[in-house]
C-alpha positions in Angstrom: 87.9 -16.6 -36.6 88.9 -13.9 -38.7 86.6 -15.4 -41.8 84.0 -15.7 -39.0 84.1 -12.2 -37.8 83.9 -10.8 -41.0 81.3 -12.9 -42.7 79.0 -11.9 -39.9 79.6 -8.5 -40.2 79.0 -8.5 -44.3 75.7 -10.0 -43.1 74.4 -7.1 -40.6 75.4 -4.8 -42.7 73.2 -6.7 -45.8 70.6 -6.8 -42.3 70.4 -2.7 -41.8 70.2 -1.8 -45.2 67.5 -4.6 -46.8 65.6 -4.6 -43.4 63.5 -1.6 -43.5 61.9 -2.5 -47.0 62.1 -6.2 -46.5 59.4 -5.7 -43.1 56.8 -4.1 -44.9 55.8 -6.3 -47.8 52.9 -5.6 -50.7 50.7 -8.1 -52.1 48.1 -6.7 -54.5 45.1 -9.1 -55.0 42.4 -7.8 -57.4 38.7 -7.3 -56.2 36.8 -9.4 -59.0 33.5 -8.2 -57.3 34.5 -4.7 -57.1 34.8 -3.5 -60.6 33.9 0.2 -61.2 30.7 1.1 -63.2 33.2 2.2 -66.0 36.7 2.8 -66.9 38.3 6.0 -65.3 40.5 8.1 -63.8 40.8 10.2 -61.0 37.5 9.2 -59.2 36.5 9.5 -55.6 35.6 6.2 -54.0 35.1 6.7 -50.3 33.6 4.1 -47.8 31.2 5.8 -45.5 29.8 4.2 -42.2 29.8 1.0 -44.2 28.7 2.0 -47.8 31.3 2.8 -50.7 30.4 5.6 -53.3 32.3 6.1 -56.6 32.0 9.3 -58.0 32.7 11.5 -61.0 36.5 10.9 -62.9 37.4 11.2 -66.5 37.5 8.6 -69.3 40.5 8.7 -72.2 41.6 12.1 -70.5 39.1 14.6 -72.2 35.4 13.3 -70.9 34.0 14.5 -67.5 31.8 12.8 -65.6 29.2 13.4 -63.3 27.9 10.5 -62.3 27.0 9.1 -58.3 27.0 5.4 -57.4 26.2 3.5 -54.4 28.3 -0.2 -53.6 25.1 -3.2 -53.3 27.5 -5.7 -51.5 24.4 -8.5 -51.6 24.6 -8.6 -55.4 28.0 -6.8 -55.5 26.9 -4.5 -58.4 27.2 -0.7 -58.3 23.8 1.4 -58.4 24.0 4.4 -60.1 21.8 7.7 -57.7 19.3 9.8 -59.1 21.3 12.8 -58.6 24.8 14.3 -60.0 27.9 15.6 -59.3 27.9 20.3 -59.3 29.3 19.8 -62.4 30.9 17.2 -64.1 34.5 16.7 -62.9 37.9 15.2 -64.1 39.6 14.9 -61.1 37.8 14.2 -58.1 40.5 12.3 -55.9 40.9 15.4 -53.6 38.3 14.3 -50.9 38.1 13.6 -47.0 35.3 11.3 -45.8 34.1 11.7 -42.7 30.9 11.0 -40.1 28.2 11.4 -42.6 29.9 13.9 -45.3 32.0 13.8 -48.2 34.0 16.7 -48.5 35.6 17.4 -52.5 37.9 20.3 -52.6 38.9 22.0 -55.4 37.6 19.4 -57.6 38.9 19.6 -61.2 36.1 20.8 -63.6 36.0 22.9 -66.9 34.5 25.8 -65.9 37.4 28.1 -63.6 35.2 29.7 -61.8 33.8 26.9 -60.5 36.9 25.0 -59.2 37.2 27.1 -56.2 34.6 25.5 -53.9 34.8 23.1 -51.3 31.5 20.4 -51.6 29.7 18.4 -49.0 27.5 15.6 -49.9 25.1 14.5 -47.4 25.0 10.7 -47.3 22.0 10.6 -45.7 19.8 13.3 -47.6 22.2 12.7 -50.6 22.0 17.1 -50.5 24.8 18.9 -52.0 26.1 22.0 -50.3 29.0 24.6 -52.1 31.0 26.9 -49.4 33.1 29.1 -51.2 37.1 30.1 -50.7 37.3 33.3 -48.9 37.6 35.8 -51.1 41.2 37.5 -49.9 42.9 33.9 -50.8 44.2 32.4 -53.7 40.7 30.8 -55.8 42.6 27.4 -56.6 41.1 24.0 -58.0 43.6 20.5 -57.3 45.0 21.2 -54.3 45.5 18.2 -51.2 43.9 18.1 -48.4 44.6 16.6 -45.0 42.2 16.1 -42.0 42.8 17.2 -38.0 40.7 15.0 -36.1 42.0 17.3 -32.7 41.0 20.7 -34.8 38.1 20.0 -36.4 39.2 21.0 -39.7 40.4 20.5 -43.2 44.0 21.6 -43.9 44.1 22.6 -47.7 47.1 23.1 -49.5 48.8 24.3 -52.9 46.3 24.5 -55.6 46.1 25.5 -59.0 45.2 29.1 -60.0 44.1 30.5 -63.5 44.0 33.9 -64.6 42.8 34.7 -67.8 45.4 32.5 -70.0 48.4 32.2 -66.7 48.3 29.6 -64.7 50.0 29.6 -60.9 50.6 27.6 -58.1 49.8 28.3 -55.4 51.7 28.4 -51.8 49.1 29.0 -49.4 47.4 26.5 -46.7 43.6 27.2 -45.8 42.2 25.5 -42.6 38.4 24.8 -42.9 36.4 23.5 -40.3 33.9 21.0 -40.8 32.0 20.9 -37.7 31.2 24.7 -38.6 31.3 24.6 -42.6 33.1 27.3 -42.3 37.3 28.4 -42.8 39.1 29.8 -40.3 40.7 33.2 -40.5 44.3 32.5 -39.6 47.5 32.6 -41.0 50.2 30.0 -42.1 53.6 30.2 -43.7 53.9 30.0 -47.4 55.0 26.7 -48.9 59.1 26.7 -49.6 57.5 26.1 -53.8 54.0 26.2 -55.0 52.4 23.1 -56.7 49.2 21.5 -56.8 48.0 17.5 -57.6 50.6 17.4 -54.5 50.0 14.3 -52.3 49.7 14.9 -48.6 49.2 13.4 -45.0 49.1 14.1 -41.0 50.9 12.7 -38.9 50.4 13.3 -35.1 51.8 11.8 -32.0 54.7 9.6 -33.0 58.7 9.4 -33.6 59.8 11.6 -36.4 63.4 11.6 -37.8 65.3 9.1 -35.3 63.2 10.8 -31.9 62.6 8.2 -29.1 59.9 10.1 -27.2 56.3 11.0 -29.3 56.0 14.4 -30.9 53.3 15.9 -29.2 52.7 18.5 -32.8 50.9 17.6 -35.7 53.5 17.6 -38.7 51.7 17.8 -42.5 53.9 15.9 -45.3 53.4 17.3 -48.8 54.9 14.6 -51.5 55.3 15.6 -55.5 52.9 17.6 -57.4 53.0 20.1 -60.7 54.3 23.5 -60.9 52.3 25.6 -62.8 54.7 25.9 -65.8 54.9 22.2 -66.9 57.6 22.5 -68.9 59.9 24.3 -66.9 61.0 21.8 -64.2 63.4 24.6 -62.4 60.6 25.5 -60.5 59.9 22.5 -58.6 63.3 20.5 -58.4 61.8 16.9 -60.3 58.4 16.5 -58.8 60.3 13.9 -56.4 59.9 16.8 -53.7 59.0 16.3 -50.0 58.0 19.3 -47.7 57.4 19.8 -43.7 55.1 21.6 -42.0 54.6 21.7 -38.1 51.6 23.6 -37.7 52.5 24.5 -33.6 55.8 26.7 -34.8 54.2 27.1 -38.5 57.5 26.8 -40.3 57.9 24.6 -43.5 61.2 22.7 -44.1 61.9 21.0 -47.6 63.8 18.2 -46.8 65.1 17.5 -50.5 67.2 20.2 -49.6 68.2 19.9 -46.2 68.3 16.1 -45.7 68.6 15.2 -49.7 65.1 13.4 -49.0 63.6 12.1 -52.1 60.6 10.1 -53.8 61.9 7.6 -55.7 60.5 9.3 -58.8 58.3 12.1 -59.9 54.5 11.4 -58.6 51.6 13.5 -58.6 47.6 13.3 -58.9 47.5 10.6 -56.1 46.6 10.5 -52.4 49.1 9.5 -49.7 48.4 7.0 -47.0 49.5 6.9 -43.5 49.4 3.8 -41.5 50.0 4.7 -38.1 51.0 1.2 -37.1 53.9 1.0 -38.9 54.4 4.8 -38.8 54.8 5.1 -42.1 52.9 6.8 -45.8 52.2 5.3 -48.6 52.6 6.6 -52.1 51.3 4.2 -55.0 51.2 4.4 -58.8 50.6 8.1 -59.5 53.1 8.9 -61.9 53.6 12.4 -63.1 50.9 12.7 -66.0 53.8 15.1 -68.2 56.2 12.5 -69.4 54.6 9.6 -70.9 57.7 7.1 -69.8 57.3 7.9 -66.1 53.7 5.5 -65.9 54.6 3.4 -62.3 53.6 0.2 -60.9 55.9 0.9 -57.8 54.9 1.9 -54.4 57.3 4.4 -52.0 57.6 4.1 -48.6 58.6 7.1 -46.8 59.4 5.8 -43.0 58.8 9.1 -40.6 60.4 7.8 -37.6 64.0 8.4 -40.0 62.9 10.5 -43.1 63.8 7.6 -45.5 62.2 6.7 -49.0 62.2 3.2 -50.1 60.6 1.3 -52.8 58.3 -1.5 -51.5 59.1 -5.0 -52.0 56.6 -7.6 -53.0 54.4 -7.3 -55.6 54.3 -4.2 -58.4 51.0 -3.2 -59.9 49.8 -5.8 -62.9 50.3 -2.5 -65.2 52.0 1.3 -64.7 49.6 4.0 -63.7 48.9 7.8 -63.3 45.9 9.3 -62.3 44.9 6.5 -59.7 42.2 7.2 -56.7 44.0 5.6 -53.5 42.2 4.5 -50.2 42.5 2.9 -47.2 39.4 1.1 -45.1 40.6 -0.3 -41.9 43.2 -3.1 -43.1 43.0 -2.8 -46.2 44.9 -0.2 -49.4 42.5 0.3 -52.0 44.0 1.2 -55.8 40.9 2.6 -58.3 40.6 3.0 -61.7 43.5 4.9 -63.5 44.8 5.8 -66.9 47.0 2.9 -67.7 50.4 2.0 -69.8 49.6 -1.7 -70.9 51.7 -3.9 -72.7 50.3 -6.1 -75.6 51.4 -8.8 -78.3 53.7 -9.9 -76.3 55.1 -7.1 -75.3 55.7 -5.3 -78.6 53.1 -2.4 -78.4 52.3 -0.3 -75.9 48.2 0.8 -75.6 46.9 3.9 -73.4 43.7 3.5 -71.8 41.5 3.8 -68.8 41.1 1.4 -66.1 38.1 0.1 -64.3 40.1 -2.9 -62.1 40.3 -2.4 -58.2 43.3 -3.9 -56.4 44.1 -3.8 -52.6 46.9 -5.3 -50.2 46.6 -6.1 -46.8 48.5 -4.1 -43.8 50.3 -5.4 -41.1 47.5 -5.8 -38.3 49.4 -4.3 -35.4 52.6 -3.3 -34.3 53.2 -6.8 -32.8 53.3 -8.2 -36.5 55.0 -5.9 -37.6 57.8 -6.3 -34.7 58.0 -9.8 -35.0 58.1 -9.8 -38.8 61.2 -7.6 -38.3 62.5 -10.3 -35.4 62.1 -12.9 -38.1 64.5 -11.5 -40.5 67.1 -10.7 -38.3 67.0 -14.3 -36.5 67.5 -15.4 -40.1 70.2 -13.0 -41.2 71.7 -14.4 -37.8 71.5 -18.0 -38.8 73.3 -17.7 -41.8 76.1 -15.8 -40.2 76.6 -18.3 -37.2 76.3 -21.5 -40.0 78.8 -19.6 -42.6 80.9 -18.8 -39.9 80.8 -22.6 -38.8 82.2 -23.7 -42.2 84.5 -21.2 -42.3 85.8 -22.2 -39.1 86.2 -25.4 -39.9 87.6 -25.5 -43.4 90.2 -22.8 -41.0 90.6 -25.4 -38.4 91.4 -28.2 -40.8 93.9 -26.1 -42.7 95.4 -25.3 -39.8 96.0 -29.0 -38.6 97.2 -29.8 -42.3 99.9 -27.1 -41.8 100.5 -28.4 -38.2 101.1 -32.1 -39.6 103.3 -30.4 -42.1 105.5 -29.1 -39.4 105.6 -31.9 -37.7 106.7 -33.7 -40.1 109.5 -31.4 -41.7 110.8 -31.2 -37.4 110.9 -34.7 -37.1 112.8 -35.2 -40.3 115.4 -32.4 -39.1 116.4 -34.3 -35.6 116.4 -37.7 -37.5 119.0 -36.0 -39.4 121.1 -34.1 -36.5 121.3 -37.5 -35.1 
């Protein structure tokens, strides 16, 4: 009983701390029909009411493009539009798609004083239109950007500023409104850090950090990113960073420092993804671009409901990344382009170079899946523990009635004896 109780014991505990990663499972597939017009990094690739576009990136991390293409799904071939990006850009994967409009903020290009735009493309009259930052805030290119459905607006954060030959990052958050194409003069706390290439996402309406009841505030997370000073890593902790923001009490909390809350490694350049379903945010490949070991094929989890980080299980990426455009379309989590650490003769050399291959992974369909999924593994963690605890009972009970026979018999000899 004793062996019993403690087996199934060993096993729960295995249960609560394999479970979490164990219910959300990757399986990368790659879209042979969807190969990008060329290799690259950093692009935008946005489906809108139906239509994909691919837009700008850079090849073998020096060349800028500019280029516009539309998705033909009859012939599944990419056809390149008439018309061009601004300017050419390198890193384009800053973007919020929505209605009609694509909306590029703070797109990376070479000329400064152009970076400090937000642009909307017109999918419909394929028109371009530049608002510019306000003129009293920071003028910052790679910052992320988040969307409030309930406001209307574009939350953009961090951001990269240059003066002269200094370069900052920036702590601010700017609110722009779509519906007007215009921002909105109001104030927000200062990020704990600045950093831009930061990943971010909304979450609104659901458990956060072990709550049963729904928070009725929207929360931004802000994951990773680059200080200004590359090569002085005291001024962002290790790029593994997570930050807070409630935008109802406008206060930001870094939980690396009050609940030790980490990525699993330093990531930057990439877009977060929140699946609502499963309450939880994806962050794939993007490794930080300054150390050339750090290229990843992993995927973090970061589960809101308990502000806990976990590498996925399932399948890694077929090769280690940075510089990766991330989507999601309805079910489905979309990985494009990339700059690329790829292994060749077998495995002997290492070669650098720029991806065109799309991959994507299925997510869970609905809560119920997800739920019963979870059911699943703890029904099996329970069979095991009731059959090991079955054998162990029994190799018990039959020890016990050897040791019985052996008293027995030892008695019986001592009364044979006495008489």
């Amino acid at each position: 009983r004793e062996s019993f109780s403690m087996l199934a014991s060993a096993v729960l505990l295995i249960a609560s701390l394999l479970l979490p990663g164990l219910a959300f499972n990757v399986s990368w597939t790659l879209e042979h029909s969807l190969t990008l017009p060329s290799p690259r990094s950093s692009p935008l690739a946005c489906h809108v009411n139906g239509t994909l576009y691919v837009m700008g990136g850079r090849q073998n991390l020096s060349h800028s493009l500019d280029d516009i293409y539309v998705y033909n799904s009859t012939n599944q071939t990419f056809l390149k539009l008439p018309i061009s990006l601004p300017q050419s850009a390198y890193f384009v994967s800053n973007y919020m798609c929505l209605d009609r409009f694509i909306y590029m903020v703070g797109v990376g290009t070479s000329d400064i004083d152009r970076d400090a735009y937000v642009w909307i493309f017109d999918t419909i009259t394929y028109n371009f239109t530049s608002v510019t930052l306000p003129d009293n805030v920071d003028a910052v290119s790679l910052p992320c950007v988040v969307h409030s459905e309930q406001q209307q607006s574009l939350f953009i954060i961090g951001g990269l500023m240059n003066y002269g030959n200094a370069s900052h990052a920036s702590q601010q958050m700017l609110q722009f409104n779509y519906s007007t194409q215009q921002f909105v003069n109001a104030s927000f706390a200062e990020m704990p850090s600045g950093v831009y290439g930061a990943m971010c996402a909304m979450v609104n309406g659901t458990a956060m950090n072990g709550t049963t009841s729904e928070a009725p505030h929207a929360v931004i997370y802000v994951f990773g990113g680059e200080p200004a000073d590359t090569t002085n890593d005291s001024i962002v902790v290790d790029r593994r960073q997570i930050y807070q923001y409630n935008l109802t009490e406008n206060v930001w909390t870094d939980l690396s420092a009050t609940a030790n809350i980490r990525l699993t490694q330093p990531r930057s350049f990439g877009r977060a993804i929140y699946d609502e379903r499963a309450n939880i945010i994806l962050l794939i490949g993007a490794a930080s671009p300054w150390n050339r070991t750090l290229f990843t094929d992993s995927t973090d989890i970061f589960y809101v409901h308990n502000y806990s980080v976990l590498t996925a299980f399932g399948d890694r990426l077929p090769y280690k990344l940075e510089f990766n455009t991330v989507s999601r379309e309805g079910d489905y989590v979309y990985v494009w382009g990339g700059y690329r650490e790829v292994s060749i003769q077998n495995d002997t050399a290492v070669v650098y170079n720029d991806s065109d291959k799309v991959f994507k992974f299925a997510l869970p369909k609905s809560e119920k899946s997800h739920t019963w999924t979870i059911l699943a593994i703890i029904a099996g963690f329970c069979g095991l523990a009731v059959i090991g605890g079955f054998l162990a009972y029994c190799l018990c009970g039959r020890s016990d009635a050897s040791i019985a026979d052996e008293y027995d018999g030892a008695e019986y000899e001592r009364q044979k004896d006495e008489e």
